[in-house]
N, C-alpha and C positions, 0 to 999 in steps of 0.2 A: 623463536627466541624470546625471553621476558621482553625483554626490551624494547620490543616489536608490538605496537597497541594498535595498527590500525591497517587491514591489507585491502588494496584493490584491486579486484581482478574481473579484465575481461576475458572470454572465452565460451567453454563447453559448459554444458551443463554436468556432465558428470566429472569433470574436476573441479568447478566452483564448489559440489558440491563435499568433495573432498577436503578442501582447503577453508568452508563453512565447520566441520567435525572437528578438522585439523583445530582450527584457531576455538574449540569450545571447551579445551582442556586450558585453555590458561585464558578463557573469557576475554578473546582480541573480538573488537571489532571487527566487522568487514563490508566492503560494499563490491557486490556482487552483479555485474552485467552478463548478462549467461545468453542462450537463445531467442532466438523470436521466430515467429511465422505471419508475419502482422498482414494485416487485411488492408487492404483499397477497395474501401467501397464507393463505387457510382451509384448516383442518385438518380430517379428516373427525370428523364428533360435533360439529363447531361449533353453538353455538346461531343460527340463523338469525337471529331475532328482536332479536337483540342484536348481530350482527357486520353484515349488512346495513345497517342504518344507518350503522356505522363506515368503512364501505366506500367508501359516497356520501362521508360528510365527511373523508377521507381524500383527495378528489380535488376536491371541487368548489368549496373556498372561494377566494376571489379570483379566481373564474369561473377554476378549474386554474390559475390562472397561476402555479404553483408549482414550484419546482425537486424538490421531495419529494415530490411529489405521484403518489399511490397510483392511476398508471395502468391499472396488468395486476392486476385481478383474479381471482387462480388458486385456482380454488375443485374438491372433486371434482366428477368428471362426474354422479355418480350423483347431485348438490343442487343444480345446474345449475340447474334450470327452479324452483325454489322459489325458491332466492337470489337471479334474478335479477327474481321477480315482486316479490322482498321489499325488492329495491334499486328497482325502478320505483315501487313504491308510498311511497319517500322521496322519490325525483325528483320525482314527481309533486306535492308535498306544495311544493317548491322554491319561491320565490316573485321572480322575475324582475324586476328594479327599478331606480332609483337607490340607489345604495349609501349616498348619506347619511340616505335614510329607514329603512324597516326589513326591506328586502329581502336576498336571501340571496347569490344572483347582481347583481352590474351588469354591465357591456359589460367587453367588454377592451378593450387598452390601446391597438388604431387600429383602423382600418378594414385596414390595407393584415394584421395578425394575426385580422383575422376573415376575411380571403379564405384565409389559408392554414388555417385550421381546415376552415372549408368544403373546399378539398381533401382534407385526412387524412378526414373524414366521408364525403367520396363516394367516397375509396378503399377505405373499410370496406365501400362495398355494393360497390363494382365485384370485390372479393379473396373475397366470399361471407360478409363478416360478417352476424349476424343482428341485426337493429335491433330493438329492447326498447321506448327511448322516446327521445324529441329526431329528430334529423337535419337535414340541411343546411337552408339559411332562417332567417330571426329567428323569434324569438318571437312571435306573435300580437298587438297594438298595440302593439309596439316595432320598426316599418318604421325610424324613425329612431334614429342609435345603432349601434354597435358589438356589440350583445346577441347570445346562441349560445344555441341551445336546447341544454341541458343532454343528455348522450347518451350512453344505456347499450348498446354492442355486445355478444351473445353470439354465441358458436361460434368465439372468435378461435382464431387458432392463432399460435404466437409466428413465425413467418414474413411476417406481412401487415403493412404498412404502418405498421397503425396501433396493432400490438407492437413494433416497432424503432425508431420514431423519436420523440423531443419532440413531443407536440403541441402540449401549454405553452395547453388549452384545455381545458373542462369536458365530456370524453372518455373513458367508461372502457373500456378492452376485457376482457370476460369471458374467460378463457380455462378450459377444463375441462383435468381431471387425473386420471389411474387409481391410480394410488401416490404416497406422499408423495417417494420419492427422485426422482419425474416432477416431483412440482411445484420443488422446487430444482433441479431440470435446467433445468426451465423461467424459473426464476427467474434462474438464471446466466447463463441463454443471451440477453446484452444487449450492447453494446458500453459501455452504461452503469453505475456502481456506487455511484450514490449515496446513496441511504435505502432502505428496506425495513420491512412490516408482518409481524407474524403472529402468528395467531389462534386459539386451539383450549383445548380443556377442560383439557389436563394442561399446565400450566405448562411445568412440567418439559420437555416432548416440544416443545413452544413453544419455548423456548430452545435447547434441539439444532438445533432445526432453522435456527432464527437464525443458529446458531455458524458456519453453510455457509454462508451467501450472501456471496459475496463482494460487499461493499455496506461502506462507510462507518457508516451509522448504519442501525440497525435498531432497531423499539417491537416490547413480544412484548407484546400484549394491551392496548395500549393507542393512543391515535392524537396521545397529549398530549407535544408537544413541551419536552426540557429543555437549557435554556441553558447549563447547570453541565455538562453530556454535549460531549464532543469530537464536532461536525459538520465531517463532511469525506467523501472520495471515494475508491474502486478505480477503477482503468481512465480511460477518455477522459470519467469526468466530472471531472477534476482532479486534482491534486496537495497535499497540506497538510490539515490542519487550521484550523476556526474555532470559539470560542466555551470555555470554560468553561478550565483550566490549558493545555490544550492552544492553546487560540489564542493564549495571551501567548507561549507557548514557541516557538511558531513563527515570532515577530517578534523574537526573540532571538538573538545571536550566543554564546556560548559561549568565556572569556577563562579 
Protein backbone atom coordinates (compact mmCIF):
# COMPACT_ATOMS: atom_id res chain seq x y z
CA UNK A 1 0.00 0.00 0.00
CA UNK A 2 1.42 3.79 -0.72
CA UNK A 3 0.89 4.58 2.48
CA UNK A 4 2.82 1.94 3.86
CA UNK A 5 6.92 3.31 4.21
CA UNK A 6 8.38 1.17 6.38
CA UNK A 7 8.00 -2.88 7.03
CA UNK A 8 9.49 -5.32 9.66
CA UNK A 9 9.68 -8.53 9.50
CA UNK A 10 10.88 -11.46 11.19
CA UNK A 11 11.18 -14.87 9.91
CA UNK A 12 12.39 -17.05 6.79
CA UNK A 13 14.64 -16.14 4.60
CA UNK A 14 12.87 -16.81 1.41
CA UNK A 15 10.02 -14.63 2.39
CA UNK A 16 11.92 -11.76 3.83
CA UNK A 17 13.25 -12.01 0.68
CA UNK A 18 10.05 -11.67 -1.12
CA UNK A 19 8.55 -8.88 0.92
CA UNK A 20 12.41 -7.12 0.21
CA UNK A 21 11.26 -7.26 -4.07
CA UNK A 22 7.82 -6.71 -2.84
CA UNK A 23 8.48 -3.23 -1.11
CA UNK A 24 11.22 -2.23 -4.08
CA UNK A 25 8.39 -1.29 -6.47
CA UNK A 26 7.21 1.62 -4.44
CA UNK A 27 10.75 2.02 -2.65
CA UNK A 28 9.34 1.16 1.26
CA UNK A 29 11.90 0.70 3.47
CA UNK A 30 12.33 -2.54 5.40
CA UNK A 31 14.27 -4.13 8.05
CA UNK A 32 14.62 -7.53 7.82
CA UNK A 33 15.55 -10.35 10.61
CA UNK A 34 15.75 -13.59 8.45
CA UNK A 35 18.13 -16.73 9.64
CA UNK A 36 20.99 -17.55 11.49
CA UNK A 37 23.34 -20.47 12.24
CA UNK A 38 25.46 -18.45 14.71
CA UNK A 39 28.68 -20.11 16.17
CA UNK A 40 29.77 -20.49 19.94
CA UNK A 41 32.94 -20.50 19.86
CA UNK A 42 35.21 -21.98 22.98
CA UNK A 43 38.39 -20.69 23.43
CA UNK A 44 41.25 -22.96 24.37
CA UNK A 45 41.59 -23.04 28.70
CA UNK A 46 37.86 -22.69 28.60
CA UNK A 47 36.46 -24.06 31.72
CA UNK A 48 34.43 -27.11 30.55
CA UNK A 49 32.45 -27.44 33.53
CA UNK A 50 30.89 -24.08 33.17
CA UNK A 51 30.82 -23.39 29.33
CA UNK A 52 29.20 -26.88 28.42
CA UNK A 53 26.24 -26.10 29.93
CA UNK A 54 26.13 -22.74 28.23
CA UNK A 55 26.50 -24.30 25.19
CA UNK A 56 23.23 -26.65 25.50
CA UNK A 57 21.14 -23.53 26.54
CA UNK A 58 22.54 -21.58 24.01
CA UNK A 59 20.69 -23.91 21.52
CA UNK A 60 18.01 -25.72 23.00
CA UNK A 61 15.29 -23.39 24.54
CA UNK A 62 12.07 -23.31 22.57
CA UNK A 63 13.06 -26.74 21.36
CA UNK A 64 16.11 -24.36 18.96
CA UNK A 65 13.50 -22.68 17.54
CA UNK A 66 15.37 -19.72 17.60
CA UNK A 67 16.79 -17.32 15.11
CA UNK A 68 20.11 -16.89 17.56
CA UNK A 69 20.30 -19.79 18.39
CA UNK A 70 23.91 -21.35 19.15
CA UNK A 71 24.07 -23.89 16.44
CA UNK A 72 28.01 -24.62 15.59
CA UNK A 73 29.66 -25.27 18.43
CA UNK A 74 33.41 -24.68 17.69
CA UNK A 75 35.22 -25.82 20.38
CA UNK A 76 39.39 -27.00 20.22
CA UNK A 77 40.08 -30.42 18.78
CA UNK A 78 42.15 -31.30 21.58
CA UNK A 79 38.55 -30.83 24.38
CA UNK A 80 36.54 -32.33 21.89
CA UNK A 81 35.72 -35.70 23.53
CA UNK A 82 35.41 -33.96 27.23
CA UNK A 83 33.08 -30.99 26.04
CA UNK A 84 31.16 -33.03 24.27
CA UNK A 85 30.67 -35.75 27.10
CA UNK A 86 30.12 -32.58 29.22
CA UNK A 87 27.25 -31.30 26.91
CA UNK A 88 25.52 -34.95 26.74
CA UNK A 89 25.54 -35.19 30.36
CA UNK A 90 23.25 -31.71 30.25
CA UNK A 91 21.19 -33.13 27.46
CA UNK A 92 20.64 -35.96 29.19
CA UNK A 93 19.52 -34.17 32.34
CA UNK A 94 16.71 -32.34 29.49
CA UNK A 95 13.41 -33.13 30.49
CA UNK A 96 11.05 -33.54 27.26
CA UNK A 97 7.29 -32.38 28.02
CA UNK A 98 4.48 -30.04 27.75
CA UNK A 99 5.76 -26.73 28.07
CA UNK A 100 3.15 -25.56 30.24
CA UNK A 101 4.26 -27.77 32.98
CA UNK A 102 7.73 -27.83 34.07
CA UNK A 103 9.54 -29.32 31.13
CA UNK A 104 12.58 -27.96 29.30
CA UNK A 105 11.87 -28.94 25.72
CA UNK A 106 7.97 -29.17 24.24
CA UNK A 107 7.30 -30.13 20.44
CA UNK A 108 7.76 -27.75 17.83
CA UNK A 109 5.76 -25.76 16.12
CA UNK A 110 4.03 -28.78 13.43
CA UNK A 111 4.40 -31.85 12.30
CA UNK A 112 5.14 -30.85 8.65
CA UNK A 113 8.91 -28.83 10.98
CA UNK A 114 9.47 -32.02 12.75
CA UNK A 115 9.87 -34.00 9.23
CA UNK A 116 12.38 -31.43 8.20
CA UNK A 117 14.40 -31.74 11.28
CA UNK A 118 14.36 -35.34 10.96
CA UNK A 119 16.05 -34.81 7.58
CA UNK A 120 19.05 -32.29 8.69
CA UNK A 121 19.49 -35.35 11.60
CA UNK A 122 19.82 -38.13 9.14
CA UNK A 123 21.91 -35.90 7.06
CA UNK A 124 24.22 -35.68 9.94
CA UNK A 125 24.89 -39.45 9.82
CA UNK A 126 24.63 -39.84 6.07
CA UNK A 127 27.72 -36.58 5.73
CA UNK A 128 29.78 -38.74 8.72
CA UNK A 129 28.68 -36.73 11.72
CA UNK A 130 29.25 -38.43 15.05
CA UNK A 131 26.06 -38.74 17.19
CA UNK A 132 26.66 -38.02 20.98
CA UNK A 133 22.98 -38.06 22.05
CA UNK A 134 19.22 -37.75 20.56
CA UNK A 135 18.71 -38.60 16.64
CA UNK A 136 16.03 -39.04 14.48
CA UNK A 137 12.47 -40.57 16.14
CA UNK A 138 10.52 -38.90 19.20
CA UNK A 139 11.28 -39.19 22.38
CA UNK A 140 10.38 -42.25 24.12
CA UNK A 141 6.35 -41.97 25.34
CA UNK A 142 5.93 -38.96 23.19
CA UNK A 143 4.85 -41.28 19.87
CA UNK A 144 2.12 -38.45 19.89
CA UNK A 145 3.11 -34.73 19.29
CA UNK A 146 5.60 -32.93 17.41
CA UNK A 147 8.62 -33.75 20.14
CA UNK A 148 12.65 -34.00 18.67
CA UNK A 149 15.04 -35.81 20.77
CA UNK A 150 17.31 -33.19 21.55
CA UNK A 151 20.79 -33.92 19.49
CA UNK A 152 24.33 -33.41 19.95
CA UNK A 153 26.55 -34.11 16.52
CA UNK A 154 30.41 -34.24 16.83
CA UNK A 155 33.05 -34.46 14.21
CA UNK A 156 31.16 -31.69 12.13
CA UNK A 157 33.03 -29.95 9.66
CA UNK A 158 31.56 -26.59 8.59
CA UNK A 159 30.80 -28.22 4.98
CA UNK A 160 27.88 -30.77 5.99
CA UNK A 161 24.55 -29.96 5.97
CA UNK A 162 23.86 -29.58 9.14
CA UNK A 163 26.83 -26.54 9.46
CA UNK A 164 25.10 -24.46 6.59
CA UNK A 165 21.83 -24.52 6.96
CA UNK A 166 18.63 -23.40 9.61
CA UNK A 167 17.74 -26.17 11.27
CA UNK A 168 15.47 -23.88 13.34
CA UNK A 169 15.51 -27.42 15.88
CA UNK A 170 17.19 -28.66 19.09
CA UNK A 171 20.55 -29.61 16.93
CA UNK A 172 23.86 -28.86 17.77
CA UNK A 173 26.79 -29.55 15.47
CA UNK A 174 30.11 -29.86 17.37
CA UNK A 175 32.70 -28.69 15.18
CA UNK A 176 36.51 -29.02 16.24
CA UNK A 177 39.44 -26.48 15.77
CA UNK A 178 43.38 -26.32 15.86
CA UNK A 179 43.94 -22.50 16.21
CA UNK A 180 41.93 -19.76 17.36
CA UNK A 181 42.30 -17.81 13.78
CA UNK A 182 40.64 -21.52 12.41
CA UNK A 183 37.91 -21.14 14.61
CA UNK A 184 36.82 -17.47 13.28
CA UNK A 185 37.43 -18.79 9.81
CA UNK A 186 35.11 -21.23 10.84
CA UNK A 187 32.78 -19.12 12.27
CA UNK A 188 32.68 -16.61 9.12
CA UNK A 189 32.44 -19.27 6.89
CA UNK A 190 28.24 -19.02 6.78
CA UNK A 191 26.17 -17.40 4.30
CA UNK A 192 24.42 -16.23 7.71
CA UNK A 193 25.37 -13.31 10.32
CA UNK A 194 23.30 -13.09 12.87
CA UNK A 195 24.26 -13.59 16.61
CA UNK A 196 27.32 -15.06 17.78
CA UNK A 197 28.83 -16.66 21.32
CA UNK A 198 32.21 -16.55 22.91
CA UNK A 199 33.75 -18.00 25.60
CA UNK A 200 37.29 -18.20 27.18
CA UNK A 201 39.25 -17.14 30.47
CA UNK A 202 40.78 -13.93 29.24
CA UNK A 203 38.01 -11.53 28.61
CA UNK A 204 39.97 -9.52 26.86
CA UNK A 205 41.14 -12.24 24.02
CA UNK A 206 37.02 -12.98 24.29
CA UNK A 207 36.42 -9.77 22.97
CA UNK A 208 39.11 -9.73 19.95
CA UNK A 209 38.01 -12.29 18.87
CA UNK A 210 34.28 -11.12 18.86
CA UNK A 211 35.54 -7.93 17.21
CA UNK A 212 36.00 -10.50 13.75
CA UNK A 213 32.90 -12.27 13.39
CA UNK A 214 31.16 -10.78 11.16
CA UNK A 215 27.61 -11.40 13.00
CA UNK A 216 25.15 -8.56 14.10
CA UNK A 217 25.13 -9.31 17.81
CA UNK A 218 27.65 -11.18 19.51
CA UNK A 219 27.60 -12.22 23.94
CA UNK A 220 31.56 -12.64 25.01
CA UNK A 221 30.98 -14.83 28.09
CA UNK A 222 27.74 -14.78 28.54
CA UNK A 223 24.40 -16.42 26.91
CA UNK A 224 21.98 -13.53 28.47
CA UNK A 225 20.26 -11.69 26.06
CA UNK A 226 19.99 -7.55 26.12
CA UNK A 227 17.21 -5.60 24.79
CA UNK A 228 18.84 -2.06 25.30
CA UNK A 229 21.92 -3.81 22.74
CA UNK A 230 21.14 -3.07 18.78
CA UNK A 231 19.89 -6.86 17.51
CA UNK A 232 20.32 -7.11 13.80
CA UNK A 233 22.27 -8.91 10.85
CA UNK A 234 25.57 -9.34 8.24
CA UNK A 235 24.83 -11.04 5.06
CA UNK A 236 21.44 -12.98 4.02
CA UNK A 237 20.27 -12.93 7.57
CA UNK A 238 18.80 -9.37 6.88
CA UNK A 239 19.10 -6.02 6.69
CA UNK A 240 18.51 -3.22 9.71
CA UNK A 241 18.53 -3.24 13.09
CA UNK A 242 15.87 -4.14 16.09
CA UNK A 243 15.58 -3.39 19.70
CA UNK A 244 17.22 -0.83 21.99
CA UNK A 245 18.09 3.29 20.15
CA UNK A 246 18.86 1.57 17.39
CA UNK A 247 15.48 -0.01 16.52
CA UNK A 248 13.48 3.35 16.95
CA UNK A 249 16.23 4.98 14.59
CA UNK A 250 15.47 2.63 12.20
CA UNK A 251 11.72 3.50 11.81
CA UNK A 252 12.69 6.99 11.34
CA UNK A 253 13.04 9.18 8.47
CA UNK A 254 15.59 12.02 9.10
CA UNK A 255 13.87 15.92 8.19
Amino acid sequence: HPDVDFISFTGSNAVGARIGKNAADTAKRVGLELGGKSAFIVLPDADIAQVAPMAVMALMPNSGQMCGAGSRTIVPAVMQEAFVAAMKAVVQNLKVGDPAGDADLGPVVSEKQWSTIQKYIQSGFDEGARLIIGGTGKPKGFEKGSYVKPTVFADVTNEMKIAREEIFGPVASVIPYDTVEEAIEIANDSPYGLAGYVFGPDHQQATEVARQLRTGYVSVNTINYDVQAPWGVYKTSGVGRENGVWGIEEMLEIK
